[in-house]
Backbone as CSV, one residue per row, in Angstrom:
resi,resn,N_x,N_y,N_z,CA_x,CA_y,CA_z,C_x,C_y,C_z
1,UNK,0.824,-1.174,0.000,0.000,0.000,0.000,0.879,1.252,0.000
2,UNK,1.788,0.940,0.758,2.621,2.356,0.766,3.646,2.638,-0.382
3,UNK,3.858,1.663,-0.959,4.283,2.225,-2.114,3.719,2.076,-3.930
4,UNK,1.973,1.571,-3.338,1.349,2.374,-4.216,0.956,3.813,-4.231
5,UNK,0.896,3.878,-2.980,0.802,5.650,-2.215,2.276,6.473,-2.807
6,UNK,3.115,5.958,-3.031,4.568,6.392,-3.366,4.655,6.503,-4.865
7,UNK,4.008,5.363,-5.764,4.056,6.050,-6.562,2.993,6.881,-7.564
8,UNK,2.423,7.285,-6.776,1.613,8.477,-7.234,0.060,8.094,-7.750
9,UNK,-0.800,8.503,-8.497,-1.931,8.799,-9.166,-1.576,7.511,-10.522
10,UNK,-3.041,7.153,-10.632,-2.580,6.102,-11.927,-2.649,6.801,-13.086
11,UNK,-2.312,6.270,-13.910,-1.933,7.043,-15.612,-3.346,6.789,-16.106
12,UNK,-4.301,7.961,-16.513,-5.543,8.071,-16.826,-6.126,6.760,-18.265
13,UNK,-4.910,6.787,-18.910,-5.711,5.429,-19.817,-5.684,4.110,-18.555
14,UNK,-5.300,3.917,-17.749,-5.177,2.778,-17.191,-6.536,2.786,-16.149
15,UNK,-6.730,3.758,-15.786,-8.135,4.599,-15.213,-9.133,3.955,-16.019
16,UNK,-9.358,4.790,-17.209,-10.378,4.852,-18.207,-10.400,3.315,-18.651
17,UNK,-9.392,2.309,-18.786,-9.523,0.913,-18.707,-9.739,0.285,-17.716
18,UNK,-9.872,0.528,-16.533,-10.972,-0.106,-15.604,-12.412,0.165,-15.107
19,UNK,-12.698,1.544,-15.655,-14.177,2.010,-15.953,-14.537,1.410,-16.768
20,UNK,-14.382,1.698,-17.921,-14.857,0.213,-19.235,-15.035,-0.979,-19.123
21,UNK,-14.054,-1.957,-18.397,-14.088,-3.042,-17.684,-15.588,-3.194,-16.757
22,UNK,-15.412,-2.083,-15.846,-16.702,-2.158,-14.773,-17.949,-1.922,-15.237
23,UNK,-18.144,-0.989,-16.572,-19.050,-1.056,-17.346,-19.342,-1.674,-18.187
24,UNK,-18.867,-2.469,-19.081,-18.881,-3.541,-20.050,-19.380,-4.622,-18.884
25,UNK,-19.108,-5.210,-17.767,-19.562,-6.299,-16.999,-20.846,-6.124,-16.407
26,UNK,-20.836,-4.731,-16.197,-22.586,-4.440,-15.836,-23.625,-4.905,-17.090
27,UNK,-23.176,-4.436,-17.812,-24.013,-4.855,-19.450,-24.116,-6.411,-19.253
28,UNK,-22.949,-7.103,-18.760,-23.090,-8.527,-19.304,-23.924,-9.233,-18.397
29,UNK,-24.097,-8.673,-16.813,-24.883,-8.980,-16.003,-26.345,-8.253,-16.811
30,UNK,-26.685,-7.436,-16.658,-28.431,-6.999,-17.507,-28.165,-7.928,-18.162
31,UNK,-27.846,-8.259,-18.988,-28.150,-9.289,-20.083,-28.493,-10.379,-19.576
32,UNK,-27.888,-11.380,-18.417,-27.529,-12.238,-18.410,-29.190,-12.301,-17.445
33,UNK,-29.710,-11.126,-17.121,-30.968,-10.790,-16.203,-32.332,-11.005,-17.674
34,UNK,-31.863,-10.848,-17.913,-32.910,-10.286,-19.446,-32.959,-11.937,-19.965
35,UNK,-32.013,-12.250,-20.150,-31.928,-13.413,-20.953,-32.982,-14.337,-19.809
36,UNK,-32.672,-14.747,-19.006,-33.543,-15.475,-17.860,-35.020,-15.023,-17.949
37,UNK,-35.128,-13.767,-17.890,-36.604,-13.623,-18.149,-37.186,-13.696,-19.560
38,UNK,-36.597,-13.693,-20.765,-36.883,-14.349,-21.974,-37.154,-15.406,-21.898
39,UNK,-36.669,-16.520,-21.454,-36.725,-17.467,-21.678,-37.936,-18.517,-19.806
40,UNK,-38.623,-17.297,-19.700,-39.354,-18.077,-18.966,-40.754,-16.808,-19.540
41,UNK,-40.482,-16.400,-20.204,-41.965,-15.696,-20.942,-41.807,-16.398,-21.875
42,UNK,-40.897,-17.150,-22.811,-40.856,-18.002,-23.627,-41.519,-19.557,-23.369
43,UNK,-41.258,-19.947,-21.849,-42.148,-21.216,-21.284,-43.350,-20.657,-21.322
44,UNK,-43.366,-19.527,-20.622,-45.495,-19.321,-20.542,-45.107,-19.039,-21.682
45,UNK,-45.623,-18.646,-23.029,-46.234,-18.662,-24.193,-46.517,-19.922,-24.631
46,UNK,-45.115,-20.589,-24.693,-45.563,-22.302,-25.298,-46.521,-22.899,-24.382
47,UNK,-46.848,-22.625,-22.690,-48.180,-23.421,-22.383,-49.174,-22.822,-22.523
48,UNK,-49.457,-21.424,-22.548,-50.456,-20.626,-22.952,-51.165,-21.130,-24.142
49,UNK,-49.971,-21.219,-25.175,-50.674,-22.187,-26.425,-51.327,-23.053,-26.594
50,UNK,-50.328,-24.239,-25.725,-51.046,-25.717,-25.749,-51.993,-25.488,-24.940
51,UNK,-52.393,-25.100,-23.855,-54.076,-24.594,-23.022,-54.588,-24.246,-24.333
52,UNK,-54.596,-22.907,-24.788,-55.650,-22.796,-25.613,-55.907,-23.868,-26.665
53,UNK,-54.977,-24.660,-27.270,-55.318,-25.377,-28.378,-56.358,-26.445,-27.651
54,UNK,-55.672,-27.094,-26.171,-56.639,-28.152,-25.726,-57.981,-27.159,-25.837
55,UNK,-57.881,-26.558,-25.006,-59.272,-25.934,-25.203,-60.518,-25.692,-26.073
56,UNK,-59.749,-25.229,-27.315,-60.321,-25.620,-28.610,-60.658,-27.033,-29.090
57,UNK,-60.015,-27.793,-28.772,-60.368,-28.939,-28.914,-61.846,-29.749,-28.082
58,UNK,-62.033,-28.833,-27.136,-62.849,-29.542,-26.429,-64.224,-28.486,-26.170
59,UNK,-64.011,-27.582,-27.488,-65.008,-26.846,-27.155,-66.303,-26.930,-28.413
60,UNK,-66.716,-27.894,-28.177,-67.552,-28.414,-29.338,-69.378,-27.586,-28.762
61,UNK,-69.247,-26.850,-27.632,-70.617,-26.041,-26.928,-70.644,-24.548,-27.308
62,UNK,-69.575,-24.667,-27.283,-68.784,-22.740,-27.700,-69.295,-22.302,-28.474
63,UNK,-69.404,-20.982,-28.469,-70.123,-20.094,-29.682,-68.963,-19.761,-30.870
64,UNK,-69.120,-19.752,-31.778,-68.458,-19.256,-33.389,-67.445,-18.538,-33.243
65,UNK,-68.178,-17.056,-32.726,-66.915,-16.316,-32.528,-66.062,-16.230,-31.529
66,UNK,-66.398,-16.950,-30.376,-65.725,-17.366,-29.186,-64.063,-18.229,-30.225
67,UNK,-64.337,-19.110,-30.868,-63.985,-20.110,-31.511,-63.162,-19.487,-32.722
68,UNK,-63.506,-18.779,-33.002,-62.834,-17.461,-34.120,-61.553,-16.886,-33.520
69,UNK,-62.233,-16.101,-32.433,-60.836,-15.913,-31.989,-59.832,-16.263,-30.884
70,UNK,-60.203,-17.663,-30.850,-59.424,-18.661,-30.304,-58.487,-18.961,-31.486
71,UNK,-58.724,-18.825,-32.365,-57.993,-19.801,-33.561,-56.881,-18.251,-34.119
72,UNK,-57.759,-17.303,-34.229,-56.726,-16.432,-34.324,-55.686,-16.375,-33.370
73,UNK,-55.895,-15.935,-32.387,-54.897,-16.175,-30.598,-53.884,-17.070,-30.781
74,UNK,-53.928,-18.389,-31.422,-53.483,-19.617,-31.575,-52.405,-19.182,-32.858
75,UNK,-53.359,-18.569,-34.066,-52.156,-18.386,-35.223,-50.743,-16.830,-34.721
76,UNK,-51.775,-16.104,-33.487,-50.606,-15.293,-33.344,-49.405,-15.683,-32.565
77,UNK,-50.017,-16.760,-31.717,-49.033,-17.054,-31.145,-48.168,-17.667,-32.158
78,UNK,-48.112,-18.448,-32.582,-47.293,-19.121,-34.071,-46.411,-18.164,-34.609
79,UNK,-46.828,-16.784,-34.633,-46.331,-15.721,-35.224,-45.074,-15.462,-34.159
80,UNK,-45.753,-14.868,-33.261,-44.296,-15.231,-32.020,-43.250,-16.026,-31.611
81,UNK,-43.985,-17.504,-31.739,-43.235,-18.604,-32.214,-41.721,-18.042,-33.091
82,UNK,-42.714,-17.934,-34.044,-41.297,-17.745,-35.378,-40.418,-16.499,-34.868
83,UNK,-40.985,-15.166,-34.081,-40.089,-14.128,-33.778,-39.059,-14.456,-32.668
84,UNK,-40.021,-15.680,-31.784,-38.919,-15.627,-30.928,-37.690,-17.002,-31.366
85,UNK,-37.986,-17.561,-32.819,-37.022,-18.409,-33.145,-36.188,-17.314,-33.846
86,UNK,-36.495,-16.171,-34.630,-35.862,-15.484,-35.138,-34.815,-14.641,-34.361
87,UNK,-34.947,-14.876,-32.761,-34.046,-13.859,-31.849,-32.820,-15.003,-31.556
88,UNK,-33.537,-16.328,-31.111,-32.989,-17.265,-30.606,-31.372,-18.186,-32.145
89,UNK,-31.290,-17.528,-33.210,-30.867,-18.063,-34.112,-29.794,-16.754,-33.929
């Protein structure tokens, strides 16, 4: 300690390269936060789906448009499907 005290103040690029360091690792932590919650809004969607599809399947009492846009719900999710294969690639 005392003769980091001795020799003086650090040389400002060597500074400015451990701020970057400490900031570049914060990023990799958010991410690494983000990524975890992607991929468990990614589990609920895929059972959200399969519920609704059983559902549809067993809804032979249901009214038309009840049934309409069940089937739409079903093709958007599909749509998501593909966006979230398009992130995951």
């Amino acid at each position: 300690m005392i003769q980091r005290l001795a020799q003086g103040p650090k040389l400002p690029a060597e500074v400015d390269s451990l701020k970057t360091s400490l900031i570049l690792e914060r990023r990799t932590q958010d991410q690494n936060i983000i990524i975890h919650r992607f991929d468990a809004l990614e589990l609920k969607l895929v059972a959200y789906h399969s519920a609704l599809i059983a559902a549809l399947r067993n809804s032979d009492n249901l009214d038309g448009g009840l049934k309409v846009s069940a089937v739409r719900t079903i093709l958007d999710s599909f749509y998501a499907f593909y966006h979230v294969g398009l992130i995951r690639t």
